[in-house]
C-alpha positions as CSV (number, residue, x, y, z in Angstrom):
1,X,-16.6,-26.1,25.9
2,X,-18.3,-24.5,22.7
3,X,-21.0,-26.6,21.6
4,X,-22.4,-26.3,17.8
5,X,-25.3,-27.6,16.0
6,X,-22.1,-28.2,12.9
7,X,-18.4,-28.4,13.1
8,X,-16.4,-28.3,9.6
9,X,-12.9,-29.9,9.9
10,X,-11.2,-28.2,6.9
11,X,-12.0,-24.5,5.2
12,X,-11.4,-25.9,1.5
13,X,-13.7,-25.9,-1.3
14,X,-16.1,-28.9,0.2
15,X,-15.8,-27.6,3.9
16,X,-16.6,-23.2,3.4
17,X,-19.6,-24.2,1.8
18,X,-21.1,-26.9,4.0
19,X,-20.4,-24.6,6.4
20,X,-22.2,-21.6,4.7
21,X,-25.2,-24.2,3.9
22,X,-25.4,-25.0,7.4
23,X,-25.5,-21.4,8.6
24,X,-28.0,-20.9,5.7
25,X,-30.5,-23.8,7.1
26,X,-30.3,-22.2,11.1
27,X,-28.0,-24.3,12.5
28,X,-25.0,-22.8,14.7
29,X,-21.7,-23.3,12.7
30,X,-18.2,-23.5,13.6
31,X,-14.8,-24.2,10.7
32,X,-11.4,-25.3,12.1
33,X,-8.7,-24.4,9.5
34,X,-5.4,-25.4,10.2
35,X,-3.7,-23.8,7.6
36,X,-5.4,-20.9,4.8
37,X,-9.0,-20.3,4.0
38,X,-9.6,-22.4,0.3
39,X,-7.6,-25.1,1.6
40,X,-5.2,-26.5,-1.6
41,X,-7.6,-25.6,-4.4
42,X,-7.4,-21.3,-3.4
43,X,-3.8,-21.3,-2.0
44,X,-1.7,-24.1,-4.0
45,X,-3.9,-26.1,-6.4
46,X,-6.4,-24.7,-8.8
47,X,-6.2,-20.7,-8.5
48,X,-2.2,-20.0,-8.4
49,X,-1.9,-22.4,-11.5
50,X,-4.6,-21.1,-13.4
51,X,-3.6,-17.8,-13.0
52,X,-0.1,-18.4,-13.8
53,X,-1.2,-20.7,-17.4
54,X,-3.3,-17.7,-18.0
55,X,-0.2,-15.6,-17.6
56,X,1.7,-17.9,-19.5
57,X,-0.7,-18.5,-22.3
58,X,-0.6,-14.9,-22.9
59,X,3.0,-14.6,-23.6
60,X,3.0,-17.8,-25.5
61,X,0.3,-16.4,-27.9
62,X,2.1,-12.9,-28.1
63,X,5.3,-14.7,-29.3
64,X,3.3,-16.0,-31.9
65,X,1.5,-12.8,-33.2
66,X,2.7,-12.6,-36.1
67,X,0.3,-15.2,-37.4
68,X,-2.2,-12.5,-36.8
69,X,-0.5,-9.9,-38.6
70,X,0.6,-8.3,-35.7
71,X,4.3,-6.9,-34.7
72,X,5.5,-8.1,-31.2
73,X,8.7,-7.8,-30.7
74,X,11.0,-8.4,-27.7
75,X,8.0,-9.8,-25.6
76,X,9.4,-11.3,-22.8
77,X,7.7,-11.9,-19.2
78,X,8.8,-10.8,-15.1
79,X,8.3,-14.1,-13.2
80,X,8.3,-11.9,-9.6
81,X,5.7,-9.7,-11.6
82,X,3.3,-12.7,-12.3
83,X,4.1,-14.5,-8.7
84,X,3.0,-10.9,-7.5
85,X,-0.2,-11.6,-9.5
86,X,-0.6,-15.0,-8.8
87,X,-0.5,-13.9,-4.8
88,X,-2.8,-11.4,-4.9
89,X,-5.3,-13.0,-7.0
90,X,-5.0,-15.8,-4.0
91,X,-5.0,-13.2,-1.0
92,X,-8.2,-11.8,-2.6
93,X,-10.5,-15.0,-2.5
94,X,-9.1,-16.0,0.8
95,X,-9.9,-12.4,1.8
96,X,-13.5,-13.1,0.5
97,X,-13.9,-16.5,2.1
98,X,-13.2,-15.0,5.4
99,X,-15.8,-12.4,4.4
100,X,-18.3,-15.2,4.2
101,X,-17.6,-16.9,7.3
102,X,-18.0,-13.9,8.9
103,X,-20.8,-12.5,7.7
104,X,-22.6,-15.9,8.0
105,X,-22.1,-16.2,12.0
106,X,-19.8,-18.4,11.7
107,X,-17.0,-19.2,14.4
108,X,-13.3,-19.8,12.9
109,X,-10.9,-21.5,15.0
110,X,-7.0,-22.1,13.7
111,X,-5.4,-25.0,14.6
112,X,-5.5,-28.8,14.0
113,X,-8.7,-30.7,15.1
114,X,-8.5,-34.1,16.6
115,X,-11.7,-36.2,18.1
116,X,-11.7,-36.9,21.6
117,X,-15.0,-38.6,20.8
118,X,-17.8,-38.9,18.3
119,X,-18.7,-35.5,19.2
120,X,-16.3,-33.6,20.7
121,X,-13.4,-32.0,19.1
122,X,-10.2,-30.8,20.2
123,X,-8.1,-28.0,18.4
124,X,-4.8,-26.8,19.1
125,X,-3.2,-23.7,18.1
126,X,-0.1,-23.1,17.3
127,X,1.1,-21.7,20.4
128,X,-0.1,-25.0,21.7
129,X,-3.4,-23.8,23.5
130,X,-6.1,-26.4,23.0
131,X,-10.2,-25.5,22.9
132,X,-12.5,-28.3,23.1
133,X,-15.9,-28.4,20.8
134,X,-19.1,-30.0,21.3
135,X,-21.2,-30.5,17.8
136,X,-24.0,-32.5,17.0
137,X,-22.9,-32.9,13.4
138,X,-19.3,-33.2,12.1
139,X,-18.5,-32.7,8.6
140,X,-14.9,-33.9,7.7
141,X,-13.1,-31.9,4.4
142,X,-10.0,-32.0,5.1
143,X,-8.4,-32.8,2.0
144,X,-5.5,-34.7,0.6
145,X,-1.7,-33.6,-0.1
146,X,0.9,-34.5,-2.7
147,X,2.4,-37.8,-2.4
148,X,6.4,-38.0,-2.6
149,X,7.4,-41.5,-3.6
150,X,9.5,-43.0,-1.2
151,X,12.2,-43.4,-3.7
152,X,13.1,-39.8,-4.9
153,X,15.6,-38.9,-2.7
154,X,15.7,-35.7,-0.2
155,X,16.7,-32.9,-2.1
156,X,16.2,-29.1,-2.5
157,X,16.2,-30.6,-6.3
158,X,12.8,-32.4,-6.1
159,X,9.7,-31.0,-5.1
160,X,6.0,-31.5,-5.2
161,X,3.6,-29.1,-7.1
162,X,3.3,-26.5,-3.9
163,X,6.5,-26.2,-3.4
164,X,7.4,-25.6,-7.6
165,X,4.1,-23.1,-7.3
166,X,6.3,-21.0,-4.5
167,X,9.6,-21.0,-7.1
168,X,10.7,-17.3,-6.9
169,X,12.5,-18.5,-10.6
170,X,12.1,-21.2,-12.9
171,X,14.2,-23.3,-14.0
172,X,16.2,-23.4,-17.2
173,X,15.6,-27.3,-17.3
174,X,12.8,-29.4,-15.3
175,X,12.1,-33.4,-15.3
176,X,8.3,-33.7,-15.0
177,X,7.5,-37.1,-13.3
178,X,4.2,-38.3,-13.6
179,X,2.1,-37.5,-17.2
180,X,-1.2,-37.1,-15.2
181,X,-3.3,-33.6,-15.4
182,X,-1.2,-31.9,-12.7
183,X,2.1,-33.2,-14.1
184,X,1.0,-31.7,-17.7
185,X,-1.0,-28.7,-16.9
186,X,2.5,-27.5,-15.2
187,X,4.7,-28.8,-18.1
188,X,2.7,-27.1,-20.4
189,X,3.1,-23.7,-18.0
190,X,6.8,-24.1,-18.2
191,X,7.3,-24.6,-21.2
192,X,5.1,-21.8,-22.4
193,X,7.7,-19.6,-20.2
194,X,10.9,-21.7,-22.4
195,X,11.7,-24.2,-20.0
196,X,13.0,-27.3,-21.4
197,X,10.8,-29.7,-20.0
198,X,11.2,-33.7,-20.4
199,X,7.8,-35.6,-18.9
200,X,8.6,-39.0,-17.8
201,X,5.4,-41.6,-17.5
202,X,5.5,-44.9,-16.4
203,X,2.4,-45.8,-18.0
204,X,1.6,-46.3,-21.9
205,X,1.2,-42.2,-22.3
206,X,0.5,-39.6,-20.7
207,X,-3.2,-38.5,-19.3
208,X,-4.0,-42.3,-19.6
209,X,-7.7,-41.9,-18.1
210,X,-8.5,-39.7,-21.4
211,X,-10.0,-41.3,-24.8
212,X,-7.1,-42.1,-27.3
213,X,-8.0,-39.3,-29.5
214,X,-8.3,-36.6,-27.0
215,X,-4.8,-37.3,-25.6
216,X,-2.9,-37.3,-28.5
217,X,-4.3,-33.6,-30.0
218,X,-2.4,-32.4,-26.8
219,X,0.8,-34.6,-26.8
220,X,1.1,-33.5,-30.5
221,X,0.7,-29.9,-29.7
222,X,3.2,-30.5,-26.9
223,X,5.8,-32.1,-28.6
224,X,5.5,-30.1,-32.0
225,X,4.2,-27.1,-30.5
226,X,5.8,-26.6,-27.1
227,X,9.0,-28.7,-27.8
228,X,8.4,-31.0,-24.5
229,X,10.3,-33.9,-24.8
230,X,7.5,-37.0,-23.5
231,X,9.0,-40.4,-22.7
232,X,6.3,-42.7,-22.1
233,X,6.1,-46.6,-21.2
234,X,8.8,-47.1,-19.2
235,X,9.8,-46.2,-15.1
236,X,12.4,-43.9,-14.4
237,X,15.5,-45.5,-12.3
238,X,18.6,-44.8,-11.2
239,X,17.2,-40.7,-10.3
240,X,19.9,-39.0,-8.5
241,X,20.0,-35.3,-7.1
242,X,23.2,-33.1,-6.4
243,X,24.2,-29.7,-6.2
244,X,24.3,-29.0,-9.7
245,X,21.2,-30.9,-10.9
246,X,19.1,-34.0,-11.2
247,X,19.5,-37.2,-13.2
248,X,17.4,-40.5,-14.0
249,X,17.5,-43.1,-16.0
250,X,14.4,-43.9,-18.4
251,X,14.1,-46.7,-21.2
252,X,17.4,-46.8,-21.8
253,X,18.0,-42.7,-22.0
254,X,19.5,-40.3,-19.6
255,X,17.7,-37.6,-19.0
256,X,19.1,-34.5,-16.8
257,X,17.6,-31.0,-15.6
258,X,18.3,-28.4,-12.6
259,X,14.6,-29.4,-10.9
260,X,12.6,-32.7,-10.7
261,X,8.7,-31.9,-10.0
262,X,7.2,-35.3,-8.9
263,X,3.4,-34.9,-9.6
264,X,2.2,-38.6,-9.1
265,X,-0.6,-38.3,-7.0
266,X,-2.1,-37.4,-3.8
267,X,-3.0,-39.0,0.0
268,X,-5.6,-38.2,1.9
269,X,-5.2,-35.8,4.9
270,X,-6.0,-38.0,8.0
271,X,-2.6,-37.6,9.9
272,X,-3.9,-36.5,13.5
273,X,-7.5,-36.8,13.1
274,X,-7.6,-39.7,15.5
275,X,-10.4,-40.9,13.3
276,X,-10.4,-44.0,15.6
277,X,-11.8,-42.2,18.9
278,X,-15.4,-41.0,16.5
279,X,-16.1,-44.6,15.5
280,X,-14.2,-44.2,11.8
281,X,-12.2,-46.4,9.9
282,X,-10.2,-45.5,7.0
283,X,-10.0,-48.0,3.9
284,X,-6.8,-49.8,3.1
285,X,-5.8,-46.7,0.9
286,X,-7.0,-44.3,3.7
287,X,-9.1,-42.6,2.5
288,X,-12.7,-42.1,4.5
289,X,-16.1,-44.3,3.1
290,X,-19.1,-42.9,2.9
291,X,-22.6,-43.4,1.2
292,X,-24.4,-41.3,-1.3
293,X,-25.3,-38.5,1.1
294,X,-21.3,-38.2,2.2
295,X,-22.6,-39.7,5.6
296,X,-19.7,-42.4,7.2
297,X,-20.8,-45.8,9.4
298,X,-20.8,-42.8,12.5
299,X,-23.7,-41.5,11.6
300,X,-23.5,-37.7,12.8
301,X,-20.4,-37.8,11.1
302,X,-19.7,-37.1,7.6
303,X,-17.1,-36.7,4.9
304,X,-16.4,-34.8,1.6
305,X,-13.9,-33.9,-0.9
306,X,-10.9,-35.5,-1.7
307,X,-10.6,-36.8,1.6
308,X,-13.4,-39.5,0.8
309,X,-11.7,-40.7,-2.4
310,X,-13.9,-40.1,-5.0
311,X,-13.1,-37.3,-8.0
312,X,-10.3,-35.1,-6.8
313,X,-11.9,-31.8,-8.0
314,X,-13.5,-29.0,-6.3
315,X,-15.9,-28.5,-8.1
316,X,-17.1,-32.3,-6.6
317,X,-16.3,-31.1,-3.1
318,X,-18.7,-28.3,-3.3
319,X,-21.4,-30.0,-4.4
320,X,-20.9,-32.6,-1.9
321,X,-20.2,-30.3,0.9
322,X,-23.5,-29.2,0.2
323,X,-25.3,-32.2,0.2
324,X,-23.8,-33.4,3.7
325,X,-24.6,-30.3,4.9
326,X,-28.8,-30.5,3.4
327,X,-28.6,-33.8,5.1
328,X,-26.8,-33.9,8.7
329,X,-29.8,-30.8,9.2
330,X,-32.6,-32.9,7.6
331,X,-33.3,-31.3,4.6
332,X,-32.6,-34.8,2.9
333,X,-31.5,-34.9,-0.8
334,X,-32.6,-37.7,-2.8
335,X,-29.3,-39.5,-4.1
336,X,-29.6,-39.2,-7.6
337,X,-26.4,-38.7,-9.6
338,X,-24.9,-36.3,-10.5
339,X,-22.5,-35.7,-13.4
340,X,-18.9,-34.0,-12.7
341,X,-17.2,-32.3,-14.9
342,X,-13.2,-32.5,-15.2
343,X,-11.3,-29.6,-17.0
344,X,-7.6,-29.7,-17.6
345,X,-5.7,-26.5,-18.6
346,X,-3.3,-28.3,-20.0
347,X,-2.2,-26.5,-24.8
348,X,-4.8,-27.0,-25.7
349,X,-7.5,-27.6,-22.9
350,X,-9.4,-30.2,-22.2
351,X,-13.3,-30.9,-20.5
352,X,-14.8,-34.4,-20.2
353,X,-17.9,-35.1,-18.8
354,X,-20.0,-38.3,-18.2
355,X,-19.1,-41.6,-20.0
356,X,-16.4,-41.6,-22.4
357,X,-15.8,-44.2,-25.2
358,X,-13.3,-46.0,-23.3
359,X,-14.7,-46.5,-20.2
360,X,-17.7,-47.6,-22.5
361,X,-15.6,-50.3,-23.8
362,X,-14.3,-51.5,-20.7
363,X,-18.1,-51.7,-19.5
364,X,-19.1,-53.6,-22.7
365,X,-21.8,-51.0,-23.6
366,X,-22.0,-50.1,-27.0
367,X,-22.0,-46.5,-28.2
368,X,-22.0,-44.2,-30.9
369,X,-20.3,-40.6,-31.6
370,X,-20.7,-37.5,-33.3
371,X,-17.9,-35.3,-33.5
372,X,-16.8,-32.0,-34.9
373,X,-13.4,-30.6,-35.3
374,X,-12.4,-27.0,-34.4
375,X,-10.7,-26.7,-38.1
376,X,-14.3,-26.5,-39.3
377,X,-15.8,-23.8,-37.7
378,X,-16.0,-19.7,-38.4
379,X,-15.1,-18.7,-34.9
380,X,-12.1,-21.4,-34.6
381,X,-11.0,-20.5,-37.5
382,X,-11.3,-16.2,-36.9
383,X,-9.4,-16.6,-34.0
384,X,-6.8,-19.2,-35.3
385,X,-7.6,-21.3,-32.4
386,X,-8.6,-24.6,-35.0
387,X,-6.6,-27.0,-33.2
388,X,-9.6,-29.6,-30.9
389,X,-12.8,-31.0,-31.6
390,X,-15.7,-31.2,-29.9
391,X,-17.3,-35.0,-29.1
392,X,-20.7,-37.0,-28.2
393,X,-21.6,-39.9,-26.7
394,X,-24.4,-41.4,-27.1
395,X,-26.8,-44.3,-26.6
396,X,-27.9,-45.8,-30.4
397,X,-31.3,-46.8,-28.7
398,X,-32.2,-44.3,-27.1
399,X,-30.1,-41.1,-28.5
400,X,-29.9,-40.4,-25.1
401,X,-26.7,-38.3,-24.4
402,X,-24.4,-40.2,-22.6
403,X,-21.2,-38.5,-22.4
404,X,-19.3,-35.4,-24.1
405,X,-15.7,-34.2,-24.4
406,X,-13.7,-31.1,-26.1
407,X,-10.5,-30.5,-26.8
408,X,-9.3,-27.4,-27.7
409,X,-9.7,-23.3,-27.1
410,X,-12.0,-22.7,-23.9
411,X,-12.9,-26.5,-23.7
412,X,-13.1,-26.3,-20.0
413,X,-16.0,-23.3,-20.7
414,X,-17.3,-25.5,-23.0
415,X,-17.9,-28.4,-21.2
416,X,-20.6,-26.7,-19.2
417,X,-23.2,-26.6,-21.5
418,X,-22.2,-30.2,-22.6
419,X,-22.6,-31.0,-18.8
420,X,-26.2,-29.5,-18.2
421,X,-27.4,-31.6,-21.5
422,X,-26.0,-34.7,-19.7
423,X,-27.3,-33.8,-16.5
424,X,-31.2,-33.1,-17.9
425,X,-31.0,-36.4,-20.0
426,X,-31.4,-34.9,-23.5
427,X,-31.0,-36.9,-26.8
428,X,-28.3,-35.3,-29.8
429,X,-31.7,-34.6,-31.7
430,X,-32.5,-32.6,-29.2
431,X,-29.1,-30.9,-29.2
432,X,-29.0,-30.5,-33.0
433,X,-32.5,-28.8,-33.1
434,X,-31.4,-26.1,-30.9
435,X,-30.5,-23.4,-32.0
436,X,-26.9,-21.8,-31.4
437,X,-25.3,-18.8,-32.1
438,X,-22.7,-18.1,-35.0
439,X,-19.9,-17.3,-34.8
440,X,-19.2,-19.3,-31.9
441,X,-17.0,-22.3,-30.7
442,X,-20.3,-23.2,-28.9
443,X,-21.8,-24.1,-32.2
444,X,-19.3,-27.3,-32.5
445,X,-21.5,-28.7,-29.9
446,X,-24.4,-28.7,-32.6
447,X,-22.8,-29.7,-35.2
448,X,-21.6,-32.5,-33.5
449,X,-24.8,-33.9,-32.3
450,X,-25.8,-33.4,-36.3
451,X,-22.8,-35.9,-37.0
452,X,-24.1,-38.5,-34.5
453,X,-26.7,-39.2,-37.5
454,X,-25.0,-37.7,-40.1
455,X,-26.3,-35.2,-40.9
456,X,-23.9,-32.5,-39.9
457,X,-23.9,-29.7,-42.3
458,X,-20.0,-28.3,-42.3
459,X,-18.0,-31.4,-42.9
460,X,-17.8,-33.7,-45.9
461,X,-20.6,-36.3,-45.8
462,X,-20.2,-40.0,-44.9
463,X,-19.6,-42.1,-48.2
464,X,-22.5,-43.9,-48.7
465,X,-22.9,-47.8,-49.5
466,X,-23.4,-48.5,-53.5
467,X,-27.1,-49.9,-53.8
468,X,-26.7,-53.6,-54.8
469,X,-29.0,-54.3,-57.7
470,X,-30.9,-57.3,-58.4
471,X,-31.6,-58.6,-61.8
């Protein structure tokens, strides 16, 4: 039996890096990886559709050069070429990860873990060969997968987003079901590439959790822009697959395509674990509580990522992969919160970060906003890119900066420096007194904190209230 001060269940954006934190604080590390290094985020999440939108964006905005004064003719794209990209681009962070583990001392096994106990760990290979392991510490990232409902039926037609990322050709048609950040980012792909996409969403609209006025600058520019047909408000029945195609029902329409892409969320990744046998008990939804340091009710066990429930971004898993690392080795981190950003590559983009106005509502706090649109600014506007705005939130007490979301070209860069001003607990004074440099988009972020007050320099000033005069 191998015996470790840390075992990592899960090589995926929260488990490398508690493993490479552990190795970095002297403790002896081991990962067990069932499937690829980078877990969903490197090899089917994040990376392949990023680098295919980015793909895709491209030959969206050289069909439309002619804006710019600029002659493209017969553009047209190799979808093996750019799955070609899309792989290697993959093959090389996985190739780094391994790098990493390696060069940190620390011992990879393949296979699928399972406790025997709180502190011992079986893992069998594929070849069915088992090797136990002893660790003092367990760290639990393994992840969540895409959720088929239980009432698509089995078809080569329908498929979940790893198995439409793996498409050696797209469609000519494709049914999108579910309007959440997955199920858009890839209509938006598709559609770029002149697929005629129909999303379906059983909610009110599509990318519900947004503010109002964020969702609808990217439904319009969808729907005017990109030509996807969205049907909203209603649940799709009556969805039948054959050889020929796939068909559903939805608000009283018909709606057909050759491929159905069900994108309505995710499960955590439990199966086999035998949580039971460490002293761990999954919620009602299955996924695994913790506490603020990622610790569960086992206490040399801990958990991170998506497995635990919380955000579903890597980004989150990282940071919390470190901090259950800092902690299982005593190098405690004091719990205060941290704020995560989200960014969705949907036309246009999207980053949110902190409160936003509606969950501000729900919460009964009251807010106020500055805001600055896109159309309005040099750099925007010199790289026709003036579809967006940029937004603050922001406590009318205090002027404390509360929350912050853009819309728009680069929103998901912009939202860092949104984030950090969150994060250190600066007021929109503060924000508007710096300084930033033109022409940028980054300079939105300015003017909107001007406009919290108005006093915002670039857009028409607020009306002001007649003085009432007394005799």
């Amino acid at each position: 039996m191998e015996k470790y001060d840390v075992v990592v269940i899960g090589a995926g954006p929260g488990g490398y890096p508690a493993a490479i934190r552990s190795a970095q604080r002297g403790a002896s590390v081991a990962v067990i990886e069932k499937e690829a290094l980078g877990g969903t985020c490197l090899n089917w999440g994040c990376i392949p559709t990023k680098t295919l939108i980015a793909t895709s964006s491209l030959f969206w905005t050289m069909g439309h050069a002619s804006r710019f004064g600029l002659n493209a003719e017969n553009v047209a794209f190799d979808y093996k070429a750019m799955l070609q990209n899309k792989n290697q681009v993959v093959e090389k962070l996985r190739t780094g990860i391994a790098m990493l583990i390696k060069g940190n001392g620390i011992a990879l096994h393949e296979g699928a873990a399972s406790f025997i106990d709180r502190n011992r760990i079986a893992v069998k290979r594929a070849g069915g060969e088992e090797t136990l392991l002893a660790s003092a510490h367990t760290i639990i990232a393994t992840g969540a997968y895409s959720d088929l409902p239980a009432f698509l039926p089995k078809s080569m037609r329908i498929m979940d987003s790893r198995a439409f990322l793996d498409l050696a050709q797209l469609p000519q048609s494709l049914i999108v079901m579910g309007g959440g950040i997955i199920g858009c980012e890839l209509a938006c792909l598709s559609a770029q590439l002149g697929v005629n996409v129909t999303v379906v969403e059983l909610m009110e609209d599509i990318l519900a959790m947004l503010d109002p006025d964020l969702r609808t600058v990217v439904r319009q520019h969808m729907e005017k822009q990109l030509k996807i047909r969205i049907l909203a408000g209603h649940p799709a029945e009556s969805v039948t697959a054959g050889e020929s195609g796939v068909k559903l029902q939805i608000g009283g329409q018909t709606v057909e395509a050759d491929l159905l892409l069900a994108a309505m969320g995710r499960r955590p990744m439990t199966q086999g674990l035998a949580l039971d046998k460490a002293g761990v008990t999954p919620n009602p939804k299955g996924f695994i509580p913790v506490d603020e340091f990622g610790q569960t009710r086992a206490a040399s066990l801990y958990a991170v990522g998506d497995v635990t429930g919380g955000p579903q971004l890597a980004h989150a898993a990282t940071s919390q992969g470190l901090a259950a690392a800092d902690n299982a080795l005593g190098h405690r981190q004091s719990p205060r919160k941290s704020v995560v950003p989200s960014c969705i590559f949907t036309a246009p983009e999207i980053g949110v970060a902190g409160l936003s106005e509606q969950e501000a509502k729900q919460q009964n706090q009251t807010v106020i906003t500055g805001k600055f649109p896109f159309l309005a600014l040099g750099r925007a506007l010199a790289a026709g890119e003036t579809v967006g705005f940029v937004k603050w939130i922001v406590d009318p007490v205090t002027d404390q900066l509360l929350g912050a979301q853009a819309v728009g070209a680069h929103a998901t860069e912009l939202i860092a420096e949104a984030t950090a001003a969150i994060q250190a607990e600066l007021t929109s004074r503060e924000i508007a007194r710096t300084i930033h440099a033109h022409p940028t988009l980054s300079e939105a972020w300015m003017e909107a904190a001007h406009a919290v007050h108005g006093e915002c320099i670039h857009t028409s000033p607020r009306r002001k209230k007649p003085e009432t005069k007394t005799a």
